[in-house]
gemmi code that builds the backbone of each chain (N, CA, C; Angstrom):
import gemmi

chains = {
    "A": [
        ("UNK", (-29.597, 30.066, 4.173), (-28.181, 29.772, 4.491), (-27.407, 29.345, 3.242)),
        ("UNK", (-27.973, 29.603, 1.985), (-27.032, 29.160, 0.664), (-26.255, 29.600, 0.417)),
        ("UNK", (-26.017, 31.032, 0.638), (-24.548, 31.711, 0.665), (-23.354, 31.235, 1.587)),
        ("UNK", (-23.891, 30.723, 2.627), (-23.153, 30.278, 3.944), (-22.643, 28.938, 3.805)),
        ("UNK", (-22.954, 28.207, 2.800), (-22.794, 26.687, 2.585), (-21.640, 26.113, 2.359)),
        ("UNK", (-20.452, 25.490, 2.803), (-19.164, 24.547, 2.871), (-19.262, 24.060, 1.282)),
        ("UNK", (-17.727, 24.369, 0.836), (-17.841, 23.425, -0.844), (-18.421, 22.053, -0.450)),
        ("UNK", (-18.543, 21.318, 0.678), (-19.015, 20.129, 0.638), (-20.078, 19.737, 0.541)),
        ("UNK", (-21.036, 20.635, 0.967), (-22.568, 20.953, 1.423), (-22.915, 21.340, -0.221)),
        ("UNK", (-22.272, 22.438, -1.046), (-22.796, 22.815, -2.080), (-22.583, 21.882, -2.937)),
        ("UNK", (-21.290, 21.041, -2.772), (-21.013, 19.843, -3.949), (-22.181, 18.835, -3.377)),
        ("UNK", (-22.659, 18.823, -2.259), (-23.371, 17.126, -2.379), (-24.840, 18.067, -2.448)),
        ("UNK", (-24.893, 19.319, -2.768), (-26.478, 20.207, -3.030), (-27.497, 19.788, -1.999)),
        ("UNK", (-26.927, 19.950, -0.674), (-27.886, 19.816, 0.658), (-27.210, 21.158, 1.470)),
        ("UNK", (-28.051, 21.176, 2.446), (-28.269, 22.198, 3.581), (-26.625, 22.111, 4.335)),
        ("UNK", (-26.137, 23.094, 4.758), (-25.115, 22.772, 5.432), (-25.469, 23.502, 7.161)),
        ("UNK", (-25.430, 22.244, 7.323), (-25.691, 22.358, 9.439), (-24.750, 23.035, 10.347)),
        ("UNK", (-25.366, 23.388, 11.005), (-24.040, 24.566, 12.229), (-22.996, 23.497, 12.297)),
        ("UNK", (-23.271, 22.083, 12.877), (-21.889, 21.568, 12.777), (-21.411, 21.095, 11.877)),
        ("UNK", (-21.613, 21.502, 10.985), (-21.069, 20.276, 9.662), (-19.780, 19.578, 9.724)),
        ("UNK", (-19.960, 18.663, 9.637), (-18.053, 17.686, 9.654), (-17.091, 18.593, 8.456)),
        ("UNK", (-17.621, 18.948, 7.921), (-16.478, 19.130, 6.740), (-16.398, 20.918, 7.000)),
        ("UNK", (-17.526, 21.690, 7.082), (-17.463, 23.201, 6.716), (-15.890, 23.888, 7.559)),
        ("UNK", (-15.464, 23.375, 8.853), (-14.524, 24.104, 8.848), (-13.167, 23.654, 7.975)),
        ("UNK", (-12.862, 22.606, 7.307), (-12.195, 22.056, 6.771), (-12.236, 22.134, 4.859)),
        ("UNK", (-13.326, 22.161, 4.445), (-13.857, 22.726, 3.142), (-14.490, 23.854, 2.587)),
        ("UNK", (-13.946, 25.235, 3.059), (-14.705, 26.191, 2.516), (-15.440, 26.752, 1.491)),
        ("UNK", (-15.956, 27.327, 1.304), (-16.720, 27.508, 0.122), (-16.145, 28.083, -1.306)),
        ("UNK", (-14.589, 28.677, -0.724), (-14.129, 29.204, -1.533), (-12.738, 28.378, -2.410)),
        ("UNK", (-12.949, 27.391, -2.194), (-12.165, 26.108, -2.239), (-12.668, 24.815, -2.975)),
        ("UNK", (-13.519, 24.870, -3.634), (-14.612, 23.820, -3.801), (-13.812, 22.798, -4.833)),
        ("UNK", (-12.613, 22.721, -5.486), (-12.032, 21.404, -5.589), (-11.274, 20.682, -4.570)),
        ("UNK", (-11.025, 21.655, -3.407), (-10.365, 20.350, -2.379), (-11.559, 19.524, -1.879)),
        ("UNK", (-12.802, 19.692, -1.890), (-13.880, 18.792, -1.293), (-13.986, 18.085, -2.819)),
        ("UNK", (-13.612, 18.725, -3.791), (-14.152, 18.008, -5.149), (-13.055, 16.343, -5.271)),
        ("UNK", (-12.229, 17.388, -4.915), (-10.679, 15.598, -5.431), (-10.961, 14.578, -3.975)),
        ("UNK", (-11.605, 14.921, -2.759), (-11.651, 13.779, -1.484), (-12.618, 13.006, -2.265)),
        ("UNK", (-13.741, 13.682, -2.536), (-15.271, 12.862, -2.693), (-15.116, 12.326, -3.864)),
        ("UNK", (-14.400, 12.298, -4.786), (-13.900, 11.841, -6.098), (-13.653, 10.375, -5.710)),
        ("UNK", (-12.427, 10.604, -4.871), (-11.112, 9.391, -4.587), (-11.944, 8.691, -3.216)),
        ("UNK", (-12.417, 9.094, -2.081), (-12.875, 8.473, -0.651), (-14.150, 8.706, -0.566)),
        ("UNK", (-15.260, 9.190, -1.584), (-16.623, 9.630, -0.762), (-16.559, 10.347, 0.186)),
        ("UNK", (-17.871, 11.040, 0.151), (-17.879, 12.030, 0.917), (-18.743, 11.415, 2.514)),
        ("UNK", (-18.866, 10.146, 2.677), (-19.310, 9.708, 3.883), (-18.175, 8.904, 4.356)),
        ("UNK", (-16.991, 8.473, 3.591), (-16.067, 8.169, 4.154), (-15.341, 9.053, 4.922)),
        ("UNK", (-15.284, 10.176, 4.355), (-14.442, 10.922, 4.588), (-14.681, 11.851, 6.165)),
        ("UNK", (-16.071, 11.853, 5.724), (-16.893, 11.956, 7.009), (-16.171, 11.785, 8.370)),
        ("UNK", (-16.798, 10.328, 8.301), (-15.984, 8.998, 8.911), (-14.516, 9.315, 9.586)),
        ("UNK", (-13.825, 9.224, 9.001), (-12.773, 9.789, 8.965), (-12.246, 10.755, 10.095)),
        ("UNK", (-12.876, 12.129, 9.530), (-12.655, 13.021, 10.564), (-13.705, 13.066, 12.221)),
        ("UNK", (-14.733, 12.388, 11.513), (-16.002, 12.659, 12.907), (-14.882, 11.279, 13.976)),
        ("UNK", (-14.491, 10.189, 13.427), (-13.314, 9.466, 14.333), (-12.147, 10.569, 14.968)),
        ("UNK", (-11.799, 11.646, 14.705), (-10.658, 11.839, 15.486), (-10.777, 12.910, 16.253)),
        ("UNK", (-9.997, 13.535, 17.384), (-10.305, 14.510, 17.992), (-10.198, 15.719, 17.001)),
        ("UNK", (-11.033, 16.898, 17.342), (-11.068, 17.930, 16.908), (-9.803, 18.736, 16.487)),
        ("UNK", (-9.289, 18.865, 17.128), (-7.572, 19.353, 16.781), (-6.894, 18.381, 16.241)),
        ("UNK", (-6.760, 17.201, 15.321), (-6.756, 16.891, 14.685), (-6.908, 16.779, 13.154)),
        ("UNK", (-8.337, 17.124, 13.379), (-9.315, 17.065, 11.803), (-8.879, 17.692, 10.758)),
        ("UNK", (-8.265, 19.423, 11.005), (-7.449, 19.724, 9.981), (-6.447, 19.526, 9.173)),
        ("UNK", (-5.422, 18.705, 9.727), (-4.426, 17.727, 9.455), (-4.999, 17.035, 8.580)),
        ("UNK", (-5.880, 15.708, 8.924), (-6.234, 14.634, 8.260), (-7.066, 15.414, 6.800)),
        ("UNK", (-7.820, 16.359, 7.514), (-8.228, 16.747, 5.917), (-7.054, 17.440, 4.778)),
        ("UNK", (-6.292, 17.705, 5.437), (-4.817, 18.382, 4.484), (-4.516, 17.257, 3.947)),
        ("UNK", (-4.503, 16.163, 4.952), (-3.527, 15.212, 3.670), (-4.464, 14.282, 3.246)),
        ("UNK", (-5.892, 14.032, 3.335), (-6.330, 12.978, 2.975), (-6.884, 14.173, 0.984)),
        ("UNK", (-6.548, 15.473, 1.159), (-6.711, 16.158, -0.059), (-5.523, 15.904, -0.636)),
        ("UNK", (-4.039, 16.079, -0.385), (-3.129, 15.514, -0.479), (-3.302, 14.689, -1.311)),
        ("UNK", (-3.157, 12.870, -0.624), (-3.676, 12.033, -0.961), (-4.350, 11.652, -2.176)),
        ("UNK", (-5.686, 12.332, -2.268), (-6.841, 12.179, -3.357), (-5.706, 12.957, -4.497)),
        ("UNK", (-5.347, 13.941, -4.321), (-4.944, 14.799, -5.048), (-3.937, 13.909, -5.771)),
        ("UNK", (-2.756, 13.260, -5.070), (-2.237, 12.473, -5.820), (-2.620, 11.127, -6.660)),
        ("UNK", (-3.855, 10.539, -6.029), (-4.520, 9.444, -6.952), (-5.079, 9.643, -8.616)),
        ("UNK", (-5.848, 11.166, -8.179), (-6.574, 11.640, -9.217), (-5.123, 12.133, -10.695)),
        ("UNK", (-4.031, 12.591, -10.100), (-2.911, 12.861, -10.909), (-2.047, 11.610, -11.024)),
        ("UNK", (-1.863, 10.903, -10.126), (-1.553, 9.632, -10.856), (-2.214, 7.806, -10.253)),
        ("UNK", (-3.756, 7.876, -11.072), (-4.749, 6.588, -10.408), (-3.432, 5.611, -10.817)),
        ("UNK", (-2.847, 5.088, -10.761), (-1.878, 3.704, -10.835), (-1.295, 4.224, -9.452)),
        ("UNK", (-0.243, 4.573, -9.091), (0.286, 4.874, -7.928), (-0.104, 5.768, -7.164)),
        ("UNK", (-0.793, 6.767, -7.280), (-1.302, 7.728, -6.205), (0.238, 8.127, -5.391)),
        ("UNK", (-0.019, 8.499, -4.087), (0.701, 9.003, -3.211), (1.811, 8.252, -2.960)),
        ("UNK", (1.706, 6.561, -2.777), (2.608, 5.517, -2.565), (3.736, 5.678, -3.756)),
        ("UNK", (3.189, 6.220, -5.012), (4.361, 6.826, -6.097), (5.181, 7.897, -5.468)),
        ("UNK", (4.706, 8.176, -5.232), (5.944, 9.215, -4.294), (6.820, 8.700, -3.257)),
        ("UNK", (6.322, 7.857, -2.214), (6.635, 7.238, -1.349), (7.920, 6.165, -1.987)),
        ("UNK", (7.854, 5.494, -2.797), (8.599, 5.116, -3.817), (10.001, 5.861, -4.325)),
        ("UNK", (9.371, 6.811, -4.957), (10.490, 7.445, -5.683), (11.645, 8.450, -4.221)),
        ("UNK", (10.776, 8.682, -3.112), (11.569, 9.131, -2.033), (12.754, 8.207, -1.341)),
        ("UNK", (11.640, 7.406, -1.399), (12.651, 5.660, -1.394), (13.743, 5.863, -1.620)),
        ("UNK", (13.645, 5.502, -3.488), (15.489, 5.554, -3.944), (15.970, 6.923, -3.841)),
        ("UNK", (15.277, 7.952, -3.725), (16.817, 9.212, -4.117), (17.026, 9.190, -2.365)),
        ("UNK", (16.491, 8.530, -1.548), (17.357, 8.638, 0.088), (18.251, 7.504, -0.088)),
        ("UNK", (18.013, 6.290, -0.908), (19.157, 5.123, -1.224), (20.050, 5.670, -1.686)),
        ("UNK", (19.790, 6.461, -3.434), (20.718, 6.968, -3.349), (21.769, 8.485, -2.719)),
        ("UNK", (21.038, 8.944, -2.202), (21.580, 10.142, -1.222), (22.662, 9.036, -0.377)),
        ("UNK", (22.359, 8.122, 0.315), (22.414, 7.596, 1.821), (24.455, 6.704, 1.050)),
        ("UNK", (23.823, 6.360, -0.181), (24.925, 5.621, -1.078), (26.118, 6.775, -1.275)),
        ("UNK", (25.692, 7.934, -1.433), (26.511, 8.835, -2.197), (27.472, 9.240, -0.843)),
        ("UNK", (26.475, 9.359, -0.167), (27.066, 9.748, 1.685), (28.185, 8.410, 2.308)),
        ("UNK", (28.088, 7.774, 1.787), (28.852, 6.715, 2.106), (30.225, 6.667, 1.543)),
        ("UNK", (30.405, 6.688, 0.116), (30.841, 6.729, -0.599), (32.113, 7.880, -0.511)),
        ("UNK", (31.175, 9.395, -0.083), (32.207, 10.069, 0.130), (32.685, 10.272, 1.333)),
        ("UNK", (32.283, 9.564, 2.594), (32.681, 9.247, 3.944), (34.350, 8.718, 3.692)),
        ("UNK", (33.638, 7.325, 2.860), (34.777, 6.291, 2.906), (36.104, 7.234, 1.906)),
        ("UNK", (35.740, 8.346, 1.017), (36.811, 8.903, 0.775), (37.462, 9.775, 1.668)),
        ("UNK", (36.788, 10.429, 2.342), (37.304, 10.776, 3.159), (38.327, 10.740, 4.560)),
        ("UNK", (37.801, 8.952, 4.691), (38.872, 8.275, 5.588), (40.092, 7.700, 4.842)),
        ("UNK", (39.715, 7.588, 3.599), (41.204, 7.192, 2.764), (42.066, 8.670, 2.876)),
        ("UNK", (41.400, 9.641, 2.746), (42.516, 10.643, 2.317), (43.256, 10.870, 3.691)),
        ("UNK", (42.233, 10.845, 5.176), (42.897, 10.949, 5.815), (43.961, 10.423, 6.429)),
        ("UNK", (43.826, 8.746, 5.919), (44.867, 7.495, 6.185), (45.912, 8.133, 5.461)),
        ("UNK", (45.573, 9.040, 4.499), (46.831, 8.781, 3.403), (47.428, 10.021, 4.216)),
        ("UNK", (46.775, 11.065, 4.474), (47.642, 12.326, 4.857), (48.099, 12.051, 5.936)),
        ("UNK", (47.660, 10.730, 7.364), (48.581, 10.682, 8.256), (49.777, 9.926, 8.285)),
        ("UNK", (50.035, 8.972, 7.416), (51.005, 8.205, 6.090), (52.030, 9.204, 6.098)),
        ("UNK", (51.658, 10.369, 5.162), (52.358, 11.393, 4.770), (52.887, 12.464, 6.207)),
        ("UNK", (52.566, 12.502, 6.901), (52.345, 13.403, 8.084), (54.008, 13.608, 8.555)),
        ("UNK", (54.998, 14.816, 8.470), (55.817, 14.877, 8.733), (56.120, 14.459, 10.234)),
        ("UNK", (57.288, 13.111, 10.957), (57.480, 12.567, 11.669), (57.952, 13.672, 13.662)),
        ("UNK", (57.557, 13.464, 14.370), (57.607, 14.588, 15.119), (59.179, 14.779, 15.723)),
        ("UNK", (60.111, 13.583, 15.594), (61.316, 13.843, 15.295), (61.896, 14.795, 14.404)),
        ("UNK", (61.060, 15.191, 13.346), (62.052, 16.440, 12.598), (61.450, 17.591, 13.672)),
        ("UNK", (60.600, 17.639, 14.090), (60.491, 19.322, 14.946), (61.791, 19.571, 15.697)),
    ],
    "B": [
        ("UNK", (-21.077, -21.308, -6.319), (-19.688, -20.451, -7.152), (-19.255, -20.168, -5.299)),
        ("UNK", (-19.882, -20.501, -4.561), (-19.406, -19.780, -3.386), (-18.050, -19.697, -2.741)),
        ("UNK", (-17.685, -20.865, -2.723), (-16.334, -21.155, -2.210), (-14.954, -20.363, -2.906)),
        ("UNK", (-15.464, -20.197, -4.669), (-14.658, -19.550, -5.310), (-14.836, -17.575, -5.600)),
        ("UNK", (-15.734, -17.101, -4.480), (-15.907, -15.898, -4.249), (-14.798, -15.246, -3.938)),
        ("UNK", (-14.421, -14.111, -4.667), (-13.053, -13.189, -4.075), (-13.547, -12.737, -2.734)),
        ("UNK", (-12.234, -12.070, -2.025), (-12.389, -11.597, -0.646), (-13.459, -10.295, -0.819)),
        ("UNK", (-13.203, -9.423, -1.532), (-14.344, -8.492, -1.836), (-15.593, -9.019, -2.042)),
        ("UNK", (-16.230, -9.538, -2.510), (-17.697, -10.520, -3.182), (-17.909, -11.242, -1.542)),
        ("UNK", (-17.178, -12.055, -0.913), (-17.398, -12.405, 0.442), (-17.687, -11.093, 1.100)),
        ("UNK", (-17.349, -10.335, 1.384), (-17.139, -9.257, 2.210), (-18.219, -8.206, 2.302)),
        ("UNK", (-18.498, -7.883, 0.386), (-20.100, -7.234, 0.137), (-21.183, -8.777, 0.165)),
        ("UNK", (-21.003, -9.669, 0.589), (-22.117, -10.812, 0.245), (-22.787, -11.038, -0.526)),
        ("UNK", (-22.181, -10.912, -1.609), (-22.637, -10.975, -2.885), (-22.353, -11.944, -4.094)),
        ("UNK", (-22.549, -12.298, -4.796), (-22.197, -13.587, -5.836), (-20.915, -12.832, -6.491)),
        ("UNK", (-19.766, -13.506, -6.970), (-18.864, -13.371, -7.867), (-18.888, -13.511, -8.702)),
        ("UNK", (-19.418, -12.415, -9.600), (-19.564, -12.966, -11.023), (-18.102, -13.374, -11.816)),
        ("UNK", (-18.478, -13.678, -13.125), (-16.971, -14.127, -13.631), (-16.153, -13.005, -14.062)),
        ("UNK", (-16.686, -11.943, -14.394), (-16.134, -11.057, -14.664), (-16.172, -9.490, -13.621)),
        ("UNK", (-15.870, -10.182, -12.519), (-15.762, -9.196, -11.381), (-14.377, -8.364, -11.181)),
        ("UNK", (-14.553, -7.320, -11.053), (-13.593, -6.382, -11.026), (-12.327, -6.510, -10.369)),
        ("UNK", (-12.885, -7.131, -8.354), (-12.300, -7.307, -7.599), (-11.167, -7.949, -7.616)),
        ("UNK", (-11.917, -9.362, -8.406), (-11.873, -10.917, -8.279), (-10.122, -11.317, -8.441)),
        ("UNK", (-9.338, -10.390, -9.391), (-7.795, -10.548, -9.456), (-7.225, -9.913, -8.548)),
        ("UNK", (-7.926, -9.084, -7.917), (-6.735, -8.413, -6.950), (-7.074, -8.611, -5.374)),
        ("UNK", (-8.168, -8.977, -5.268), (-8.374, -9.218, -3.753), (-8.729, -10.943, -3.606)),
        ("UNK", (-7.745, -11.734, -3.464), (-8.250, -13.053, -3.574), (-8.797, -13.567, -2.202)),
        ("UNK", (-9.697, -14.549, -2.179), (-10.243, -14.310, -1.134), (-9.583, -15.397, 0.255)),
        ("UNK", (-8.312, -15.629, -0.085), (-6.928, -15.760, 1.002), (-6.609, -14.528, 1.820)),
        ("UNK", (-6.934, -13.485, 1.407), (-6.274, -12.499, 1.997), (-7.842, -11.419, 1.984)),
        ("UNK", (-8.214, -12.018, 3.148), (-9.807, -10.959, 3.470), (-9.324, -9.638, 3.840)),
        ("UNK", (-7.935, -9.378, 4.847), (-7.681, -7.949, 5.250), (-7.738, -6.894, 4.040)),
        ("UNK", (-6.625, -7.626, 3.172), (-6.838, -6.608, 1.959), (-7.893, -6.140, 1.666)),
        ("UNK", (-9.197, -6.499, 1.134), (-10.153, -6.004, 1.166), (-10.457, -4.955, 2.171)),
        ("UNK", (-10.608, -5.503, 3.077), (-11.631, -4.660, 4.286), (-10.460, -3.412, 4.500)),
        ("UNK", (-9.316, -3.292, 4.236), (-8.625, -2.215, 3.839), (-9.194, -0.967, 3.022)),
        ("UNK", (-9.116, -1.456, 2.085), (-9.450, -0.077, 1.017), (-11.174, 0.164, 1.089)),
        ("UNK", (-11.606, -1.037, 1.551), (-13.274, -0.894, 1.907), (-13.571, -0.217, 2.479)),
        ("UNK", (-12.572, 0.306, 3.887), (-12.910, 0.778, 4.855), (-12.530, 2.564, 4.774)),
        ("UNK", (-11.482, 2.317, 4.091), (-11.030, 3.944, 3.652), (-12.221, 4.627, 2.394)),
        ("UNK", (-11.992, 3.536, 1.121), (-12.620, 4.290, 0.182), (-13.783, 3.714, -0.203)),
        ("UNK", (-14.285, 2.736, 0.052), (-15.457, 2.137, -0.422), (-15.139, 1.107, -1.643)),
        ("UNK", (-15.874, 0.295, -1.353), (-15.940, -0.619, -2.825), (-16.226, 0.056, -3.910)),
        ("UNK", (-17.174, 0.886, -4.062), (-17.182, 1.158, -5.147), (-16.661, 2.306, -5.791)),
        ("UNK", (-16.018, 3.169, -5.153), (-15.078, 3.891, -5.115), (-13.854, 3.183, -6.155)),
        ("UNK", (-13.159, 2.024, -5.290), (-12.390, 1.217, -5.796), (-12.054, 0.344, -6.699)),
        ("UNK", (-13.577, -0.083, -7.356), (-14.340, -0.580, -8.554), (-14.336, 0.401, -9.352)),
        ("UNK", (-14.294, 1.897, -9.085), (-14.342, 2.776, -10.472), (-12.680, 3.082, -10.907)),
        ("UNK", (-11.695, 3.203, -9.526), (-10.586, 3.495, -9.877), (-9.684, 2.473, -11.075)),
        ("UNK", (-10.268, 1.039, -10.381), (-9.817, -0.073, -11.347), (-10.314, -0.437, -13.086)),
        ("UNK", (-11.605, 0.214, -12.779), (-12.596, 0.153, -14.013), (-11.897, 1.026, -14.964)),
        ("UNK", (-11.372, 2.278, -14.674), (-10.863, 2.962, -15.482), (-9.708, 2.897, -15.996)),
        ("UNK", (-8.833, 1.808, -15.270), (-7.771, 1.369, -15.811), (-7.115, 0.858, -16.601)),
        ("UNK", (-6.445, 0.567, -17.530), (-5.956, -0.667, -18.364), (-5.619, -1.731, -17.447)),
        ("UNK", (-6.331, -3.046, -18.088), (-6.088, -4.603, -17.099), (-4.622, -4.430, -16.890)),
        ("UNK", (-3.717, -3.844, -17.493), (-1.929, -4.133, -17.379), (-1.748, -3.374, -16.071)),
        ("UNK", (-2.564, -2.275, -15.560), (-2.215, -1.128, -14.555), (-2.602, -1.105, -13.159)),
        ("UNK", (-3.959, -2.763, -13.146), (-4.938, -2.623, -12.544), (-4.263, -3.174, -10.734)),
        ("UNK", (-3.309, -4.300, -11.279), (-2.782, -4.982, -10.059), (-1.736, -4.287, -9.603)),
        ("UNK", (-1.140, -3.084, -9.666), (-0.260, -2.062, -8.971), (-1.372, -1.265, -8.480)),
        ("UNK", (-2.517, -0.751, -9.315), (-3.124, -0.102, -8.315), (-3.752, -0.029, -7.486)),
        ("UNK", (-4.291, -1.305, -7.695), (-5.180, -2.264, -5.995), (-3.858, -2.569, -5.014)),
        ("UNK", (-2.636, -2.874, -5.272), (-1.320, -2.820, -4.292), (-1.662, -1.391, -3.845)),
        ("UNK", (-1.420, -0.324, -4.568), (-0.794, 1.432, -3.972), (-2.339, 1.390, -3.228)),
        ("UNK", (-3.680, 0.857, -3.443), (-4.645, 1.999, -3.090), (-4.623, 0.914, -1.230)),
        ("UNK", (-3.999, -0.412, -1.677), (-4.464, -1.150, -0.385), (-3.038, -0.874, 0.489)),
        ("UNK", (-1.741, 0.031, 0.443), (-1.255, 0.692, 1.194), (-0.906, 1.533, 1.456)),
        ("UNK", (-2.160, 2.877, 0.744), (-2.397, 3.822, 1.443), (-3.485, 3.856, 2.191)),
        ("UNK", (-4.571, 2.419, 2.211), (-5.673, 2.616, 3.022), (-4.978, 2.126, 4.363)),
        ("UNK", (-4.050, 1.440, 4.447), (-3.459, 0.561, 5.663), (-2.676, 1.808, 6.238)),
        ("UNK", (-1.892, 2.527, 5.771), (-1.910, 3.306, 6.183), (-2.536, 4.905, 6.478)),
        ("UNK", (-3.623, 4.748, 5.991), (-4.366, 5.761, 6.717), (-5.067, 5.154, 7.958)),
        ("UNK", (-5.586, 3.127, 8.070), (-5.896, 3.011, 9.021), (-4.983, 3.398, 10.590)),
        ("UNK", (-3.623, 3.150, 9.785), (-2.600, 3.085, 11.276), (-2.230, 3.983, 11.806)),
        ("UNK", (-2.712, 5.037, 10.768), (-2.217, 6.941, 11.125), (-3.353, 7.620, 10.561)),
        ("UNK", (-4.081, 7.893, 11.360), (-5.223, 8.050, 10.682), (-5.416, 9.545, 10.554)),
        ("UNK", (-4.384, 10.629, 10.914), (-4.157, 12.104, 10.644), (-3.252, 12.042, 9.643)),
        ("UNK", (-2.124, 11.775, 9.556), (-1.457, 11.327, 8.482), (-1.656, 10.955, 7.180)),
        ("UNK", (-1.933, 9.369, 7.485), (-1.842, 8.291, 6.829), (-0.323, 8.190, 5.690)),
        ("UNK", (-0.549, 8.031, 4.743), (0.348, 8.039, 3.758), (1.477, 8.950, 3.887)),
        ("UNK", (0.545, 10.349, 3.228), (1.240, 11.743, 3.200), (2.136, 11.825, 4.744)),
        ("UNK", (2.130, 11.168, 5.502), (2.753, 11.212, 7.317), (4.177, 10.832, 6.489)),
        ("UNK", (4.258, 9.535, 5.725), (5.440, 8.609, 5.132), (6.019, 9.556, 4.333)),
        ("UNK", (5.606, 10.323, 3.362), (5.925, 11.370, 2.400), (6.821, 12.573, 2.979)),
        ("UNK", (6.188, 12.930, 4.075), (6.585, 13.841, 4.973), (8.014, 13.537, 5.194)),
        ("UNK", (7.833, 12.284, 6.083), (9.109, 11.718, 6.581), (10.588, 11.614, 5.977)),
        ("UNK", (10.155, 11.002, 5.065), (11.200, 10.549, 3.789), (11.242, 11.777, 3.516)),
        ("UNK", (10.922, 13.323, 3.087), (11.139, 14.304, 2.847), (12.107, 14.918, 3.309)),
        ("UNK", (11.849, 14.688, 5.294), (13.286, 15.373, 6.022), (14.099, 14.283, 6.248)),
        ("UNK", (14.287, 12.761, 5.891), (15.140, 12.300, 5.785), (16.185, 12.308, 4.339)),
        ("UNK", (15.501, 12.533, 3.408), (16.005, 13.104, 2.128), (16.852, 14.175, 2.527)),
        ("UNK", (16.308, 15.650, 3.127), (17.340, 16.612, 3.485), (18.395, 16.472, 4.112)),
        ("UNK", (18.062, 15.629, 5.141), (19.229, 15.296, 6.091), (20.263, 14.529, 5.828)),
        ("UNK", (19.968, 13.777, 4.684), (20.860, 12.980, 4.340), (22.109, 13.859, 2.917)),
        ("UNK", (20.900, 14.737, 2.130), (21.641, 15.589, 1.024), (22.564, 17.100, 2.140)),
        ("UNK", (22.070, 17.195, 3.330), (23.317, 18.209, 3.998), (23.893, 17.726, 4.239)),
        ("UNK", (23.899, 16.334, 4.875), (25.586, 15.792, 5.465), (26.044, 15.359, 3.998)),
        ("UNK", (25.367, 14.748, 3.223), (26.656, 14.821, 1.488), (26.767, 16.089, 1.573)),
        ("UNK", (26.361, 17.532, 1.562), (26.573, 18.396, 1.048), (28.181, 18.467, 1.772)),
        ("UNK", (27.719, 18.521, 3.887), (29.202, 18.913, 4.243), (30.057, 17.804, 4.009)),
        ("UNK", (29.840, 16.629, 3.706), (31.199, 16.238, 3.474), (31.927, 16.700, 2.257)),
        ("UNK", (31.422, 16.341, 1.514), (31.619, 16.934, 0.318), (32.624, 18.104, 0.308)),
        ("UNK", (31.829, 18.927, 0.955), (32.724, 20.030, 1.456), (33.949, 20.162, 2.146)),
        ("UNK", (33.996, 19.314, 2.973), (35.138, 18.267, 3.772), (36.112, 18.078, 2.989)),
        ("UNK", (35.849, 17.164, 1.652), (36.883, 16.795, 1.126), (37.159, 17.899, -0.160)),
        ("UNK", (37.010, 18.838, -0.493), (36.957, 19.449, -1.028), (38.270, 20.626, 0.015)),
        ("UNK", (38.080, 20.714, 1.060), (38.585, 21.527, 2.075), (40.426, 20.328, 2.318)),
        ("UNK", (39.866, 19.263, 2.876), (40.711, 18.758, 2.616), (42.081, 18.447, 1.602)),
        ("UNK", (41.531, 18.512, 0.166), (42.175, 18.274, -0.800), (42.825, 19.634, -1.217)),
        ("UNK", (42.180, 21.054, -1.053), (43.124, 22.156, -1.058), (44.670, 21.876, 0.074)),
        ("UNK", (43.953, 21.628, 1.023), (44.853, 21.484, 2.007), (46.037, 20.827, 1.911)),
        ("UNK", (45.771, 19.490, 1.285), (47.063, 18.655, 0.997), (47.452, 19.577, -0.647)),
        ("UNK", (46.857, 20.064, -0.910), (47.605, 20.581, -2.961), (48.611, 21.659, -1.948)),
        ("UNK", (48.258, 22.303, -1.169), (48.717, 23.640, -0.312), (50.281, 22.730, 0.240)),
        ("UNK", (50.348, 21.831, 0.680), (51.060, 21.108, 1.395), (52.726, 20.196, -0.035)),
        ("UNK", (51.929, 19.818, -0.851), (52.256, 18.702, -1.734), (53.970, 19.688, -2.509)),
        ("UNK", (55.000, 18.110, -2.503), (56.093, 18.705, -2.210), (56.369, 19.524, -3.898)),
        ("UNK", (57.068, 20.847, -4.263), (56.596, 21.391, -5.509), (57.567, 20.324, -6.665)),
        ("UNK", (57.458, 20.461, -7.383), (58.097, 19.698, -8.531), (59.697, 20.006, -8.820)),
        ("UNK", (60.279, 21.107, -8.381), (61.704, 21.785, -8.367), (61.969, 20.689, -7.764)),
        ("UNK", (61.312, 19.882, -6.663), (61.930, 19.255, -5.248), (62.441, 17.656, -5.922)),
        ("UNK", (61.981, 17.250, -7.207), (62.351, 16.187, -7.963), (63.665, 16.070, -8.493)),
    ],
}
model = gemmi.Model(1)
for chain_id, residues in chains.items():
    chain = gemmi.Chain(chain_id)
    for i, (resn, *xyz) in enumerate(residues, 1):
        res = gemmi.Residue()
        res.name, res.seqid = resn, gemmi.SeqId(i, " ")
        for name, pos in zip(("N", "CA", "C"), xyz):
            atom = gemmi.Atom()
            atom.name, atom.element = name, gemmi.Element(name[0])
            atom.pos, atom.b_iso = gemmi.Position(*pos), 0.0
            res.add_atom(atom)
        chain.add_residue(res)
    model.add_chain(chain)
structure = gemmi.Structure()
structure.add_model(model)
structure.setup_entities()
């Protein structure tokens, strides 16, 4: 079955079992997304992990817990929460800028109904 | 030395040495922290991420790694990357409504130049 073996099975160089936790989630042809989890979470955490959640699930959690690793390994000081961060301020400032041109927008309209020819001249 | 054991060193039951890895960032006031990132990535997992660090880098990254493990405990398909997500389509949603206002006043302000009395009228 060595041809048949999950990048996870071939990275930890054991047998890979009909059910393996990871093989539908780590293919063989993929072998750094099992490389950056087991890097950053172990590969019995990670385990863990998915053997906890329902089956229709598991693919998810393994998308982002590669995700995840993926961002630790590119930046170990902040990882993923660096992002989480920087999404932070550009929605502060998005949310600021949106405000900003709201409130111009109710000035201009104060001003154009100010200006608004009186319905006595019709 | 017992009493002065970090929350990690309590947690693996183990002596604190003086020059323990943990020992600045998981004090042992705050046991959750620990059993956080313990539970996602392993101690020693977490001991290598810090090990490789510069001491200046080390206490942001025991913060980022102990809330993305909290949140992978609380979303455990998610976790983090769930927050990333989020803030992603709240980012959009917030840069289309600047976009249409924007547009708004842009629409607006032709409108009144279209309107505005001509200069002969002085």
């Amino acid at each position: 079955m060595n041809s048949s073996r999950c990048a996870a099975c071939k990275h930890l160089r054991r047998r890979c079992p009909s059910d393996c936790i990871f093989a539908p989630y780590f293919p063989s042809n993929n072998p750094r997304r099992f490389a950056y989890v087991h890097k950053i979470y172990g590969a019995s955490n990670v385990g863990k992990i998915l053997q906890d959640l329902p089956v229709s699930c598991r693919a998810q959690a393994a998308d982002t817990l590669c995700y995840e690793a993926y961002c630790r390994i590119k930046d170990p000081v902040y990882g993923c929460a660096g992002m989480v961060s920087v999404l932070h301020q550009q929605l502060n400032v998005a949310e600021c800028q949106l405000a900003t041109v709201k409130a111009e927008v109710a000035a201009i309209r104060n001003d154009s109904a100010a200006l608004t020819v009186p319905t006595w001249f019709d």
